[in-house]
Structures are given as structure tokens and as C-alpha cells.
C-alpha positions as CSV (number, residue, x, y, z in Angstrom):
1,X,-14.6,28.4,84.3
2,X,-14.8,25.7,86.7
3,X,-12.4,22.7,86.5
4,X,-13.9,19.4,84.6
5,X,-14.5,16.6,86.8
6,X,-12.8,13.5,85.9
7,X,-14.1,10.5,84.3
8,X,-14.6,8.6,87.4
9,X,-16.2,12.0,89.5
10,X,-18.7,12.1,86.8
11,X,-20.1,8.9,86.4
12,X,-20.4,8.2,90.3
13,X,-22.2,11.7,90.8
14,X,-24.7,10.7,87.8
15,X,-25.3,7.5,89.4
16,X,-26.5,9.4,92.7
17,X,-28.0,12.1,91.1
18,X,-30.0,10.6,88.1
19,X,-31.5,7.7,89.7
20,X,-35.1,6.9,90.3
21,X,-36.0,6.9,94.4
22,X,-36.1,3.3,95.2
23,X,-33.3,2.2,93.1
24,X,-29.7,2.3,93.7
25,X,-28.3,2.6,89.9
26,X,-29.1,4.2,86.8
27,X,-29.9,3.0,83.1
28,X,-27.0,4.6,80.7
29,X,-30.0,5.4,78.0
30,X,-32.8,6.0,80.0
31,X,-31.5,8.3,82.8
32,X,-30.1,10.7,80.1
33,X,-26.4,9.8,81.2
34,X,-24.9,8.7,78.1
35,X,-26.2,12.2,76.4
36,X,-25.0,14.3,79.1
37,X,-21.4,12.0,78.8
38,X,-20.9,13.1,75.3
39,X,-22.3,16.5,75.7
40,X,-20.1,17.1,79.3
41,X,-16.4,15.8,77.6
42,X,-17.2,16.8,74.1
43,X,-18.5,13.7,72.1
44,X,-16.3,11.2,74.1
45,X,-17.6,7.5,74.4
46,X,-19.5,7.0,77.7
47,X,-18.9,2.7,76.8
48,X,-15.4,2.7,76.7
49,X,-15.2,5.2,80.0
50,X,-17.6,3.1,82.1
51,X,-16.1,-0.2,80.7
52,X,-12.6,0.8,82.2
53,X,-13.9,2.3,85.2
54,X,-16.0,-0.9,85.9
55,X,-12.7,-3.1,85.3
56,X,-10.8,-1.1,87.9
57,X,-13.4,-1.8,90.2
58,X,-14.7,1.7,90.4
59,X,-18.4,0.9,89.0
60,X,-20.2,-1.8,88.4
61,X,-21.8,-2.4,85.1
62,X,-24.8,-4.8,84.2
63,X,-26.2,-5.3,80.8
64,X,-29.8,-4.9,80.6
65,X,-32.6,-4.8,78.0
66,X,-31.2,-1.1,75.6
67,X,-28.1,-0.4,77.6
68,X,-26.3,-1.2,80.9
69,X,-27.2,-0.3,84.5
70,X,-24.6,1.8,86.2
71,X,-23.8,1.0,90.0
72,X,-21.4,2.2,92.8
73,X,-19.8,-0.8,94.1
74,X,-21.2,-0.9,97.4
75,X,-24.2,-0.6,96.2
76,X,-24.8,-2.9,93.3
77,X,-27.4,-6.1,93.9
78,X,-25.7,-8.8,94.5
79,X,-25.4,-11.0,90.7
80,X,-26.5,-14.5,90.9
81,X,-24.0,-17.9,90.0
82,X,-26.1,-19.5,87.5
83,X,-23.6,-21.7,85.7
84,X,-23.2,-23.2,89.4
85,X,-26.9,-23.4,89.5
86,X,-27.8,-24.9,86.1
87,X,-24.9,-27.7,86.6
88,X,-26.6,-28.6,90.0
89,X,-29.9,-28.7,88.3
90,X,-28.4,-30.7,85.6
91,X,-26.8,-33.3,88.7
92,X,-23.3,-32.2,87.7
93,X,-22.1,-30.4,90.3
């Protein structure tokens, strides 16, 4: 039997291989990934695993309407300031 990849190998090659042409991360319900997670390292939790990978700067991780989006850094759209942008609005900053 083949060796299991780690935590990090298996969450970037689901991001490449599960998502949609056109878009450059994956939805962690949608795409199947957080099935295949718990299925792949035996009922683990795919939240806790991406939330650590994501704070070590492995991932990127962006809530979204019924999960999170999954990114590889380099990859991930860019996020927007909008505290910065409401206080300008509101003629604070």
C-alpha cells in the first residue's frame, strides 16, 4: 500500500484537481473535498487541518456562503480593505 500523503500534500492537490476550469480554488462542500478529507485520513476534521495549514501560510482560506473556498497562496484573489474603505467613506480616515 502506497504511503499517505500528508495533510498539507492533500489539500493543495485537491485544490488543483477539484476545481472548476476558470477558477483557481475550490469550495470545501461543493467540490466533494471535505467528504473525500474524512474518508482519505479516516473521519479526521478537514476544518481544523485547513485552518492550521491556512495560519502557516500554506493555504488560504475564505468563508463563503455553506463553507470556505480553498486557495494556494499564489493564487488566491486578492481580499479587499474594507474597514479602510468604509472609514474613508464615513470621512474618518
Amino acid at each position: 500500500m502506497p504511503e499517505k500523503m500528508s495533510y498539507e500534500e492533500f489539500v493543495k492537490k485537491a485544490i488543483v484537481s477539484l476545481r472548476k476550469e476558470g477558477y483557481k480554488g475550490i469550495h470545501s462542500v461543493y467540490s466533494g473535498f471535505n467528504n473525500a478529507f474524512k474518508k482519505y485520513f479516516e473521519g479526521e476534521n478537514p476544518v481544523d487541518v485547513t485552518n492550521r495549514l491556512a495560519m502557516e501560510g500554506k493555504i488560504i482560506v475564505r468563508p463563503v456562503k455553506g463553507g470556505v473556498m480553498l486557495y494556494l497562496p499564489e493564487e488566491a484573489p486578492a481580499t479587499r480593505d474594507t474597514a479602510t474603505e468604509a472609514l474613508k467613506k464615513m470621512g474618518i480616515e
